[in-house]
mmCIF file as Biopython writes it, N, C-alpha, C and O atoms, coordinates in Angstrom:
data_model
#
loop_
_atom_site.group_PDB
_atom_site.id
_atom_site.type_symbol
_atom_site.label_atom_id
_atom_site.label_alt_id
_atom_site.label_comp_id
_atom_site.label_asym_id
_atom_site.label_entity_id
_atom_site.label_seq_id
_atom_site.pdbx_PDB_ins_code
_atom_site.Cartn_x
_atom_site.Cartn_y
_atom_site.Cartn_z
_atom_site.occupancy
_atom_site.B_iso_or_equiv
_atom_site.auth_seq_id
_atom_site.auth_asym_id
_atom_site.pdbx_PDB_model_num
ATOM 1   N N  . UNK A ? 1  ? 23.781 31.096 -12.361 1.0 0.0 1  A 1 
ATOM 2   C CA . UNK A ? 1  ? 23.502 31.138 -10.944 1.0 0.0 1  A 1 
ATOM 3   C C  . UNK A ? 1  ? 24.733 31.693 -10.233 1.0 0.0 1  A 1 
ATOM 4   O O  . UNK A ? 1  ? 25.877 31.351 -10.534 1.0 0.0 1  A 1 
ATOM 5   N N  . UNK A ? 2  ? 24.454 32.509 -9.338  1.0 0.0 2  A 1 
ATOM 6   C CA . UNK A ? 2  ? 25.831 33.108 -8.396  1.0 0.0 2  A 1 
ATOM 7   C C  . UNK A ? 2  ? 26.302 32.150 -7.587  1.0 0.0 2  A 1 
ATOM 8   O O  . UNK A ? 2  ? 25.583 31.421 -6.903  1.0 0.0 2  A 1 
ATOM 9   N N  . UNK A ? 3  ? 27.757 32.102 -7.638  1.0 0.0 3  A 1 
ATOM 10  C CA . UNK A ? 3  ? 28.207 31.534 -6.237  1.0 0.0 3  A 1 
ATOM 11  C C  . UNK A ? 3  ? 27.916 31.106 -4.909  1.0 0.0 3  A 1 
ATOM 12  O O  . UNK A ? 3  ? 28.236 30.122 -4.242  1.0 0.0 3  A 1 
ATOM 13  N N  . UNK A ? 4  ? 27.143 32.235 -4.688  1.0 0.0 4  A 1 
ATOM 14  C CA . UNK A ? 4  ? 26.684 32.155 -3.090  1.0 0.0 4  A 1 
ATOM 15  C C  . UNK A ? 4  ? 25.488 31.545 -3.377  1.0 0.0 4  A 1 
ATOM 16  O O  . UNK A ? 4  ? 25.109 30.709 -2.557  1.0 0.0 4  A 1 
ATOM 17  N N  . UNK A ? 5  ? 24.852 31.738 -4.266  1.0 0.0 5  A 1 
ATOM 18  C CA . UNK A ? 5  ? 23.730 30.695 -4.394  1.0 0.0 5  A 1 
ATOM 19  C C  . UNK A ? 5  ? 23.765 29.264 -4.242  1.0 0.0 5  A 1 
ATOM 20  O O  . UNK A ? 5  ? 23.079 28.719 -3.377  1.0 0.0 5  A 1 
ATOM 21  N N  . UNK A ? 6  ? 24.665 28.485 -5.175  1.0 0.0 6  A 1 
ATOM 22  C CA . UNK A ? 6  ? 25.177 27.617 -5.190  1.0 0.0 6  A 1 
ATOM 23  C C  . UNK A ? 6  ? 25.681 27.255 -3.858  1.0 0.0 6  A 1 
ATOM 24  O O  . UNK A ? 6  ? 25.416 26.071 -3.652  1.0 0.0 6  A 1 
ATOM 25  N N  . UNK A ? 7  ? 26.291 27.788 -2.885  1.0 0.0 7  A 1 
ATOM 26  C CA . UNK A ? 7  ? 26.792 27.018 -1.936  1.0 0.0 7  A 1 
ATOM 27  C C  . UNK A ? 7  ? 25.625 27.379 -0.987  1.0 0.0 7  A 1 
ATOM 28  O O  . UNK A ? 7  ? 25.388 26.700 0.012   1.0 0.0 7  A 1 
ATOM 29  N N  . UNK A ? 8  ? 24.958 28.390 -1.305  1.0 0.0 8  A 1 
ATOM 30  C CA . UNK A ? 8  ? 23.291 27.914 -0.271  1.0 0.0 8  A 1 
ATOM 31  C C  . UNK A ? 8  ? 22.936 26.600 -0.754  1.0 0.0 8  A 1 
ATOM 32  O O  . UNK A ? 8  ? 22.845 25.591 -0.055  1.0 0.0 8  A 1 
ATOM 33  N N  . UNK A ? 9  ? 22.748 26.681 -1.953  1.0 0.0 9  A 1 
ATOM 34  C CA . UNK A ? 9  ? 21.722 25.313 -2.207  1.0 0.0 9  A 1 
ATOM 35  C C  . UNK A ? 9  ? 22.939 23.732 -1.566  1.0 0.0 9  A 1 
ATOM 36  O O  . UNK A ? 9  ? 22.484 22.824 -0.871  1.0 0.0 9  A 1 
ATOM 37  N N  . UNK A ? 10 ? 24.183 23.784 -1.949  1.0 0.0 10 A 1 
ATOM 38  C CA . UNK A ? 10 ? 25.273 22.751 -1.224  1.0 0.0 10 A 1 
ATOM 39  C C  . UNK A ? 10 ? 24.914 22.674 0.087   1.0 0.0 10 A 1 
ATOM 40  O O  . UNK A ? 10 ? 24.713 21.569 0.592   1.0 0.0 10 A 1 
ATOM 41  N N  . UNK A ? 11 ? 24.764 24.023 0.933   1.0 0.0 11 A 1 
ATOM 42  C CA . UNK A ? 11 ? 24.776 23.820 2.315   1.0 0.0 11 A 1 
ATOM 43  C C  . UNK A ? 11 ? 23.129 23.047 2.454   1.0 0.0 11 A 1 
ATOM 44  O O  . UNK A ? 11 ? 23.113 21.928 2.967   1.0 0.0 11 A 1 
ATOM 45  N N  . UNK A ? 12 ? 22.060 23.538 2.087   1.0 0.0 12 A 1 
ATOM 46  C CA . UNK A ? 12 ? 21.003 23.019 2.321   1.0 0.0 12 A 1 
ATOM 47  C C  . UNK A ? 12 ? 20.723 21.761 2.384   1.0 0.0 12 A 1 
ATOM 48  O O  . UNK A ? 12 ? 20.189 21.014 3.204   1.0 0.0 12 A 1 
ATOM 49  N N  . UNK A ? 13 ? 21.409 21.628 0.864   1.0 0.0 13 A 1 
ATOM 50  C CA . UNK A ? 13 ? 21.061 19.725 0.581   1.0 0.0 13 A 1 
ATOM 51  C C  . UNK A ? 13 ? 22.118 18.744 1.344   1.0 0.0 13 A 1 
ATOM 52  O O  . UNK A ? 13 ? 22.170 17.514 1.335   1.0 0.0 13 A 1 
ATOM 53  N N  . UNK A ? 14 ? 22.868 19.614 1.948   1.0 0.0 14 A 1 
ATOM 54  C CA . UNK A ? 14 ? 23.776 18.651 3.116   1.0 0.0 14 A 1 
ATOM 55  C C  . UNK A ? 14 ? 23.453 18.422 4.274   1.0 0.0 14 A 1 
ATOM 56  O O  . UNK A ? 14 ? 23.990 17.488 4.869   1.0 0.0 14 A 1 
ATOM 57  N N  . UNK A ? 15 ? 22.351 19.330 4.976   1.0 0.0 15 A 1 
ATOM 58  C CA . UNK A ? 15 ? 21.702 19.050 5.787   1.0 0.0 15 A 1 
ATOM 59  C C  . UNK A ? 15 ? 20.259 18.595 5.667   1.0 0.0 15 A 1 
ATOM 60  O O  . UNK A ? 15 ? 19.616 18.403 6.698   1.0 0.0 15 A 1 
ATOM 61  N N  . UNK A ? 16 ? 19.742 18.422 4.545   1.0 0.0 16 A 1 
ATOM 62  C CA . UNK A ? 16 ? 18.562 18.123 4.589   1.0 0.0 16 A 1 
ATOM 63  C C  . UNK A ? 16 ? 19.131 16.926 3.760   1.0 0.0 16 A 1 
ATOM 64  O O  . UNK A ? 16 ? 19.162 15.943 4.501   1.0 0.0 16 A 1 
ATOM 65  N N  . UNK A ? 17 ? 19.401 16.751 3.028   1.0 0.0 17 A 1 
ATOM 66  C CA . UNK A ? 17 ? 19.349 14.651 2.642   1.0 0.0 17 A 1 
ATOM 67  C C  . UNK A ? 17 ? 21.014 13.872 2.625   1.0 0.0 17 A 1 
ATOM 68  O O  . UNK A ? 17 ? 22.117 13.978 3.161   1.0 0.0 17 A 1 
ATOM 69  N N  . UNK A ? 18 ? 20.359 13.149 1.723   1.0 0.0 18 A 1 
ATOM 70  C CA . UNK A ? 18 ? 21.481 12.234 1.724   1.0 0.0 18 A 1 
ATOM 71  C C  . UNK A ? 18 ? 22.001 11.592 0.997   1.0 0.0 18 A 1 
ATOM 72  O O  . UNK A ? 18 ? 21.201 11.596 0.061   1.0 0.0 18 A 1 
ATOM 73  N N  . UNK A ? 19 ? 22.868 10.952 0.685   1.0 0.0 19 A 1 
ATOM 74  C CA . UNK A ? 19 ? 23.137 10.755 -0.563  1.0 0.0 19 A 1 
ATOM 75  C C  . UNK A ? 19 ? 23.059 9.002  -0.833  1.0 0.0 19 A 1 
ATOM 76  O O  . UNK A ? 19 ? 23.494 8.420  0.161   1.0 0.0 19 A 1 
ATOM 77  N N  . UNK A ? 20 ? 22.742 8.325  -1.611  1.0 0.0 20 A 1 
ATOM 78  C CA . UNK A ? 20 ? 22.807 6.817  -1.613  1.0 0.0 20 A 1 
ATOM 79  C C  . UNK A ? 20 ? 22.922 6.436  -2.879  1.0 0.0 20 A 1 
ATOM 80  O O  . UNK A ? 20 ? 22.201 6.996  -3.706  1.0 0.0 20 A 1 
ATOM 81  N N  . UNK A ? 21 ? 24.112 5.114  -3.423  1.0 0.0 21 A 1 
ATOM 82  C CA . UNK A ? 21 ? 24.560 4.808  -4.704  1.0 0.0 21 A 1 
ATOM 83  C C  . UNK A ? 21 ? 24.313 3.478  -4.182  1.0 0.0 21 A 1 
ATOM 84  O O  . UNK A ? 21 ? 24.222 2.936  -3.081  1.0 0.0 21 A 1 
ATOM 85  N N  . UNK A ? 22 ? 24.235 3.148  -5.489  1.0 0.0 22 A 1 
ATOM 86  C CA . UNK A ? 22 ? 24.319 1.283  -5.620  1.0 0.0 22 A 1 
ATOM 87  C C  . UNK A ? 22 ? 24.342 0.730  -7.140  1.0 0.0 22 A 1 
ATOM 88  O O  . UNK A ? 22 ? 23.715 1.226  -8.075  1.0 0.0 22 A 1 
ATOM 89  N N  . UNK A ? 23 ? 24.935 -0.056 -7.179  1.0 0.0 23 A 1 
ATOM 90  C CA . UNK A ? 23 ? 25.202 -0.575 -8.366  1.0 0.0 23 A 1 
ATOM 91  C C  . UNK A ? 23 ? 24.286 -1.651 -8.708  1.0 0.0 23 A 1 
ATOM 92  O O  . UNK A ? 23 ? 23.958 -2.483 -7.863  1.0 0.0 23 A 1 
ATOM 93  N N  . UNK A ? 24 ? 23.807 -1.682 -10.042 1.0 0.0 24 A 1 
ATOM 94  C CA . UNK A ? 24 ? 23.137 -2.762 -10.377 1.0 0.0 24 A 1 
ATOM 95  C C  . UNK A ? 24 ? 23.502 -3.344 -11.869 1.0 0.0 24 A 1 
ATOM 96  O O  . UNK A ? 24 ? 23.893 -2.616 -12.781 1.0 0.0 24 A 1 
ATOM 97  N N  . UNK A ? 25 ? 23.337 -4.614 -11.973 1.0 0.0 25 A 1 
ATOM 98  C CA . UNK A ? 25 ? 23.419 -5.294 -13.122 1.0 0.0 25 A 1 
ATOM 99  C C  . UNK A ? 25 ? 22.808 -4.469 -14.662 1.0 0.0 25 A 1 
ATOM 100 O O  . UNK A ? 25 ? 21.706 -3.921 -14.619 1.0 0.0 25 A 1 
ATOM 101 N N  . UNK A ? 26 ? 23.620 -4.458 -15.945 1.0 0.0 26 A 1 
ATOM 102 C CA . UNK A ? 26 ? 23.301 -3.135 -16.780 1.0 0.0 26 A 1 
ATOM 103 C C  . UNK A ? 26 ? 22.238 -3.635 -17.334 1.0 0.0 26 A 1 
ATOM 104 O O  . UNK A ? 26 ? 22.086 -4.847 -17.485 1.0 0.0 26 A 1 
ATOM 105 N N  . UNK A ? 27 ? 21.182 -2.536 -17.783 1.0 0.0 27 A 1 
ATOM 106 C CA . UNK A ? 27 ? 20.092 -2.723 -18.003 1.0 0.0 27 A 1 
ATOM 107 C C  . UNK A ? 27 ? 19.167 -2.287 -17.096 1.0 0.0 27 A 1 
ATOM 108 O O  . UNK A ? 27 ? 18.096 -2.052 -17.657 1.0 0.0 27 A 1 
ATOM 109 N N  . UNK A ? 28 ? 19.149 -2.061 -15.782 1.0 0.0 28 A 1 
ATOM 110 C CA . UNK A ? 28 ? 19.076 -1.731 -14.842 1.0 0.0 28 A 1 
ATOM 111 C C  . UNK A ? 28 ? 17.786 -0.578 -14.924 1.0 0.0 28 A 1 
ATOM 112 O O  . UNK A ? 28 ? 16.560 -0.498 -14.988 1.0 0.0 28 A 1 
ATOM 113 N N  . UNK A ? 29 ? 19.103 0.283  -14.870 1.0 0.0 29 A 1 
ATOM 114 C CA . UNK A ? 29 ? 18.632 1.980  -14.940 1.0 0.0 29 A 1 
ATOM 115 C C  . UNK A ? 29 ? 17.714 2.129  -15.847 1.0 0.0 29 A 1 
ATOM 116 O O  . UNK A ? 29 ? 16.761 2.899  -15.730 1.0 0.0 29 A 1 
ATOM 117 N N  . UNK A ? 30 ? 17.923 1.436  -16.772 1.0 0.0 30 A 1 
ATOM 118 C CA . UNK A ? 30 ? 16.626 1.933  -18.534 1.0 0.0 30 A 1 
ATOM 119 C C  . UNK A ? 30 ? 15.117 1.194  -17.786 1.0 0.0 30 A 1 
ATOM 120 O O  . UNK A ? 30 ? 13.993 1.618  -18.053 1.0 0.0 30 A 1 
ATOM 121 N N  . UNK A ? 31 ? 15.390 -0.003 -16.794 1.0 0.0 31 A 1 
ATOM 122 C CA . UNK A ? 31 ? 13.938 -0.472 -16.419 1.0 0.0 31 A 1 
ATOM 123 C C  . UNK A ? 31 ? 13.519 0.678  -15.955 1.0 0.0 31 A 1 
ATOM 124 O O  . UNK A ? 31 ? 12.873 1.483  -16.626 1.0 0.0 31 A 1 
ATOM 125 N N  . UNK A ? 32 ? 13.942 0.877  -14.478 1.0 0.0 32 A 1 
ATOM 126 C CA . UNK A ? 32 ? 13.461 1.572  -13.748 1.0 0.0 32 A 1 
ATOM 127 C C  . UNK A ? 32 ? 13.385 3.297  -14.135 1.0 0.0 32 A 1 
ATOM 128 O O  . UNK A ? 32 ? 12.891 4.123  -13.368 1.0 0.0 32 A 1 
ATOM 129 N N  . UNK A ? 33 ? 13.855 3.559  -15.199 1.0 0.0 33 A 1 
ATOM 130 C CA . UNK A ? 33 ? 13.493 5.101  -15.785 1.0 0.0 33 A 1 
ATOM 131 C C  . UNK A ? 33 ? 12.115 4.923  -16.367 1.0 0.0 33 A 1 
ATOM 132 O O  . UNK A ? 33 ? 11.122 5.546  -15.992 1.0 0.0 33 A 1 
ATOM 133 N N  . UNK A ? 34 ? 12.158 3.726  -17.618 1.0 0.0 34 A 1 
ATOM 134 C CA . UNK A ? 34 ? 11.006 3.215  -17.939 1.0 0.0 34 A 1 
ATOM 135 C C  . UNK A ? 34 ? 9.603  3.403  -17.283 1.0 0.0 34 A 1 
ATOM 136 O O  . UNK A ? 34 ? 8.706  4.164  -17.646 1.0 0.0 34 A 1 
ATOM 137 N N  . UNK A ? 35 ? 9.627  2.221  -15.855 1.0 0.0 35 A 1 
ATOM 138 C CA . UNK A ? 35 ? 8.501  2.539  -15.051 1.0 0.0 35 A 1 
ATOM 139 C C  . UNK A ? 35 ? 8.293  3.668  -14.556 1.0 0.0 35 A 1 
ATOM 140 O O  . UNK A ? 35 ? 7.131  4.076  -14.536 1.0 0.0 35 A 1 
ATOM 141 N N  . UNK A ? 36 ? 9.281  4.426  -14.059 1.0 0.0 36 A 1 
ATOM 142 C CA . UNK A ? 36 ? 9.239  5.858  -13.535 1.0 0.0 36 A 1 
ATOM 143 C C  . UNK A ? 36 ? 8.731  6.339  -14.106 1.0 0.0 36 A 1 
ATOM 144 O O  . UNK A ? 36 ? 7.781  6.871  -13.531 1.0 0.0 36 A 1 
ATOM 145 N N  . UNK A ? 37 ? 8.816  6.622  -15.647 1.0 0.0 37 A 1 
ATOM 146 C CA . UNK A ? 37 ? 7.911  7.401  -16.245 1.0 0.0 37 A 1 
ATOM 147 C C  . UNK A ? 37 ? 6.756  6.994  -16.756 1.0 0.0 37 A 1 
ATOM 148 O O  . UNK A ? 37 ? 5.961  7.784  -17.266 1.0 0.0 37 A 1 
ATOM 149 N N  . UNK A ? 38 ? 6.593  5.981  -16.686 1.0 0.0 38 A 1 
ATOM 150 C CA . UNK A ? 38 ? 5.058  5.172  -16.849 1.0 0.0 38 A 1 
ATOM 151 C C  . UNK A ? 38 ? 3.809  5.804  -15.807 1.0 0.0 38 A 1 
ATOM 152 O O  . UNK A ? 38 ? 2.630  6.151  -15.879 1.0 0.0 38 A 1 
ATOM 153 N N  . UNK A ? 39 ? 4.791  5.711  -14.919 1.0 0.0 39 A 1 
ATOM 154 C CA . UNK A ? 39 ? 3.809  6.292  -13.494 1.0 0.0 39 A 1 
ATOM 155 C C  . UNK A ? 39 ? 4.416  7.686  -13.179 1.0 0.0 39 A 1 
ATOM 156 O O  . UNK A ? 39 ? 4.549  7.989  -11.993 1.0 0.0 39 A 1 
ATOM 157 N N  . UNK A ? 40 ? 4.824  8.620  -14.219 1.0 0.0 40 A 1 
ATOM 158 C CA . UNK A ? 40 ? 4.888  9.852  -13.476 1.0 0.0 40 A 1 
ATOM 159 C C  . UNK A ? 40 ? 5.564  10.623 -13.166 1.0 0.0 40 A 1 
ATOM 160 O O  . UNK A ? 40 ? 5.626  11.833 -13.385 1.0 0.0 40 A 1 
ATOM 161 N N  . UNK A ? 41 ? 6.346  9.689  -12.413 1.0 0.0 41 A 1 
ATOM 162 C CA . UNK A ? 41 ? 7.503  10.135 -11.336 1.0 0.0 41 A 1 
ATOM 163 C C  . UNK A ? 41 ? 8.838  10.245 -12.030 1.0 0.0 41 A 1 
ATOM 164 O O  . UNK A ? 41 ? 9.032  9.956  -13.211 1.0 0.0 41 A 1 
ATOM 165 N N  . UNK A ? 42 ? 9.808  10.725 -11.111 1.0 0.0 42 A 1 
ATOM 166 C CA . UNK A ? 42 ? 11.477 10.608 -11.598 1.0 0.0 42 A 1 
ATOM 167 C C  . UNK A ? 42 ? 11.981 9.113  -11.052 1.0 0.0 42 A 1 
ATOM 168 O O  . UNK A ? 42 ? 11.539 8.295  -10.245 1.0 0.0 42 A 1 
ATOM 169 N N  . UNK A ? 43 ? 12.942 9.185  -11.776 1.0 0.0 43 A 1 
ATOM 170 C CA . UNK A ? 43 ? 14.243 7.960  -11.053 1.0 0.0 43 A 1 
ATOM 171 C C  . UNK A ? 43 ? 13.915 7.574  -9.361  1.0 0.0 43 A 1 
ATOM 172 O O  . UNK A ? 43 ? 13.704 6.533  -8.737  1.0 0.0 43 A 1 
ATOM 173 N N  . UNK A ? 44 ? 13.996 8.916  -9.054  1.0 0.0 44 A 1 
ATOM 174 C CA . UNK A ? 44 ? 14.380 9.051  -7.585  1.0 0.0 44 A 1 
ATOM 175 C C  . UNK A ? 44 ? 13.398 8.764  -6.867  1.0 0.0 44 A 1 
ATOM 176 O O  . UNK A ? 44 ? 13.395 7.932  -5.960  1.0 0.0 44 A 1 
ATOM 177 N N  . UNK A ? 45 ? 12.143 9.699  -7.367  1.0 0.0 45 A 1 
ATOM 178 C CA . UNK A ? 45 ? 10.719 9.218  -6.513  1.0 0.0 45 A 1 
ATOM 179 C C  . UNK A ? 45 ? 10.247 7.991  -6.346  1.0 0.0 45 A 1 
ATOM 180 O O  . UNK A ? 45 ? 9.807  7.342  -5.397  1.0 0.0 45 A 1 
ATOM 181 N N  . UNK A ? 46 ? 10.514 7.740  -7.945  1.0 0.0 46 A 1 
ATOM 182 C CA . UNK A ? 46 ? 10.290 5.798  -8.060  1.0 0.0 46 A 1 
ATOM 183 C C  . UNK A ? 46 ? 10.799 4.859  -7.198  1.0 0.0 46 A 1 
ATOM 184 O O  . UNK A ? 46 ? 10.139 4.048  -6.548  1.0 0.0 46 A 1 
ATOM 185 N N  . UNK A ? 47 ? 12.451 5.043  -7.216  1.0 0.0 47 A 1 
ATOM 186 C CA . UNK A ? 47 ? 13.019 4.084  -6.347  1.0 0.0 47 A 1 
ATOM 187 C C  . UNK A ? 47 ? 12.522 4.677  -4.579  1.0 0.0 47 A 1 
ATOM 188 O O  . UNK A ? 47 ? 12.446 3.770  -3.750  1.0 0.0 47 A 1 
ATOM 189 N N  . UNK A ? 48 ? 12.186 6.236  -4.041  1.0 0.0 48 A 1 
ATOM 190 C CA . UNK A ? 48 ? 11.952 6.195  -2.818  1.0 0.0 48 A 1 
ATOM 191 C C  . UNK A ? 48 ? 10.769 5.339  -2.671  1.0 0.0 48 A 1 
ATOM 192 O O  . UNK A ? 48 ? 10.418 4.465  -1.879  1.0 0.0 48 A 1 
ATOM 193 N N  . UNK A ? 49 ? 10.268 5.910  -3.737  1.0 0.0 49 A 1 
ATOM 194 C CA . UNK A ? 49 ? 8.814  4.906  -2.678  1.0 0.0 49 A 1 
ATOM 195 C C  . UNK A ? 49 ? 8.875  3.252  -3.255  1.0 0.0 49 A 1 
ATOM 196 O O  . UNK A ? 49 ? 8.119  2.451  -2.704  1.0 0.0 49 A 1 
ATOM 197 N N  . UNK A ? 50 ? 9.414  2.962  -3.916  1.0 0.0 50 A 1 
ATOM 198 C CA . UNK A ? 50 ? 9.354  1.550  -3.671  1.0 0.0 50 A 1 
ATOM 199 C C  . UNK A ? 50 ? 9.903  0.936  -2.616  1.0 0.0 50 A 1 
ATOM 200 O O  . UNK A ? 50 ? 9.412  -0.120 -2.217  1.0 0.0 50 A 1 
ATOM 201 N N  . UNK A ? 51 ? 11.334 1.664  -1.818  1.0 0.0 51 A 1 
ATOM 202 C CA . UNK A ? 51 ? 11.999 0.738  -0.803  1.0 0.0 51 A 1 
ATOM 203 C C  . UNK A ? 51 ? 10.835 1.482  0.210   1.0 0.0 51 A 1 
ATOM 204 O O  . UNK A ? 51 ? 10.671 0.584  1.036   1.0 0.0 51 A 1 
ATOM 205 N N  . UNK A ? 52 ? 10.014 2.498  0.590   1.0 0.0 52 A 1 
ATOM 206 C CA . UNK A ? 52 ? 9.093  3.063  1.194   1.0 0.0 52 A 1 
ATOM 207 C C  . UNK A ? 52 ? 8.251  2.108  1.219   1.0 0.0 52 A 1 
ATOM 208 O O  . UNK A ? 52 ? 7.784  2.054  2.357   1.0 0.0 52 A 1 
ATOM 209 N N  . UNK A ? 53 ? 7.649  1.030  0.308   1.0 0.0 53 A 1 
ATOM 210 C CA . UNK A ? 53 ? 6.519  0.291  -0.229  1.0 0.0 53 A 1 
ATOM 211 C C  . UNK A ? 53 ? 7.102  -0.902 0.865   1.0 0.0 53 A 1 
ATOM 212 O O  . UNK A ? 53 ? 6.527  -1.189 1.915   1.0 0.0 53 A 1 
ATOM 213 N N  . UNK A ? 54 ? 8.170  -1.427 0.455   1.0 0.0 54 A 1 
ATOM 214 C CA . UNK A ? 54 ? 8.950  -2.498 0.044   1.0 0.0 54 A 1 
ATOM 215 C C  . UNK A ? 54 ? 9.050  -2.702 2.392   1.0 0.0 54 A 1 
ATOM 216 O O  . UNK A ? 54 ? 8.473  -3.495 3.136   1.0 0.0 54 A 1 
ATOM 217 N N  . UNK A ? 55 ? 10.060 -1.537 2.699   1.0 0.0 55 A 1 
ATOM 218 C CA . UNK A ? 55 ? 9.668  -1.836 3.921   1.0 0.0 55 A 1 
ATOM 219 C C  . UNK A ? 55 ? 8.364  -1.342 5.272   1.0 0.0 55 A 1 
ATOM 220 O O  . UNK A ? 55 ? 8.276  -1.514 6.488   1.0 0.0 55 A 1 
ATOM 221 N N  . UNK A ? 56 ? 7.670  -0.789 4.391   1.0 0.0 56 A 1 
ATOM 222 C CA . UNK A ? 56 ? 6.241  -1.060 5.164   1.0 0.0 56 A 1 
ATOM 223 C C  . UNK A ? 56 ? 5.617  -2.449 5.325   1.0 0.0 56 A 1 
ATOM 224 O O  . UNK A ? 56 ? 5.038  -2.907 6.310   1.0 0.0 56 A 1 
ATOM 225 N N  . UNK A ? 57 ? 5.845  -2.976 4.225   1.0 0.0 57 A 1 
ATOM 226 C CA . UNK A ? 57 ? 5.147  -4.585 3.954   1.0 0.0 57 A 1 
ATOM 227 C C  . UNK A ? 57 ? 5.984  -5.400 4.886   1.0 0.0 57 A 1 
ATOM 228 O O  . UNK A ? 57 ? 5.734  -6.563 5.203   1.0 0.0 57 A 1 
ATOM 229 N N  . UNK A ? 58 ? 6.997  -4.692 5.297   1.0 0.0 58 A 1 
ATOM 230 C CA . UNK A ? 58 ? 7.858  -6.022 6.275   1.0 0.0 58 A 1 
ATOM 231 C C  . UNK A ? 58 ? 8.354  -5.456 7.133   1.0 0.0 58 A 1 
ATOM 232 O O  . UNK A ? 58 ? 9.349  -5.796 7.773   1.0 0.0 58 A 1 
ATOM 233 N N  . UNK A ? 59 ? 7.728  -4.544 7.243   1.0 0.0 59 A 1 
ATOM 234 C CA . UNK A ? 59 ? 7.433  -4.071 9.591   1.0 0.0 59 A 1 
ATOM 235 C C  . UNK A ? 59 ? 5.596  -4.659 9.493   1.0 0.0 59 A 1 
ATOM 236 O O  . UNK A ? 59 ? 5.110  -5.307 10.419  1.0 0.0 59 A 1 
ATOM 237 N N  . UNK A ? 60 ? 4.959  -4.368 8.503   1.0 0.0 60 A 1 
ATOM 238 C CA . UNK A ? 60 ? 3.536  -5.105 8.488   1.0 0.0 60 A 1 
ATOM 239 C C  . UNK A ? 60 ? 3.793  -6.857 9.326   1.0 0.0 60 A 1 
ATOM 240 O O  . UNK A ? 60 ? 3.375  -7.109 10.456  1.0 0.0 60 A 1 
ATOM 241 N N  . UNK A ? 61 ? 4.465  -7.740 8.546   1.0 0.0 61 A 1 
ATOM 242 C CA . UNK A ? 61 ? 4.878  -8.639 8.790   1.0 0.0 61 A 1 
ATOM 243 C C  . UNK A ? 61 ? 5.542  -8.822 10.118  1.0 0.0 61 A 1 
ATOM 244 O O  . UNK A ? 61 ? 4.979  -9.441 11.021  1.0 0.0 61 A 1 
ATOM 245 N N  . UNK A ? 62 ? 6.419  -8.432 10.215  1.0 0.0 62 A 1 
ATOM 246 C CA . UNK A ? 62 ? 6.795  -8.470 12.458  1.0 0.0 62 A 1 
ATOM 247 C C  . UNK A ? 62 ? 5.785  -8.271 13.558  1.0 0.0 62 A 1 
ATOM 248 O O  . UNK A ? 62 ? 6.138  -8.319 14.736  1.0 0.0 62 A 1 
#
C-alpha cells in the first residue's frame, strides 16, 4: 500500500471513530472471540452490539 494511502485511511479513521481499550481478567478475549464467531461476527461487532444491547435495555428501564 502507498504512503499516501495509508495516511488517507489514518486521517479517515481519526475522524470517523474511536478508539476504546479495557482490560479484562485472562481468558477473557478467547470467550468473547468464541461467541463472536458462533454468531458471525468479529471481536468488535460482538462487543458493539452487546454494550448497544446492554444500554438500550437500561434507557428501556428509566
Amino acid at each position: 500500500m502507498q504512503e499516501s494511502r495509508k495516511r488517507a485511511n489514518q486521517k479517515w479513521l481519526a475522524a470517523n471513530y474511536e478508539q476504546i481499550s479495557f482490560r479484562a481478567p485472562n481468558g477473557t478475549k478467547e470467550k468473547i472471540k468464541a461467541a463472536a464467531a458462533a454468531h458471525g461476527m468479529s471481536m468488535a461487532a460482538f462487543i458493539q452490539a452487546a454494550c448497544k444491547e446492554k444500554s438500550e435495555k437500561i434507557s428501556r428501564k428509566s
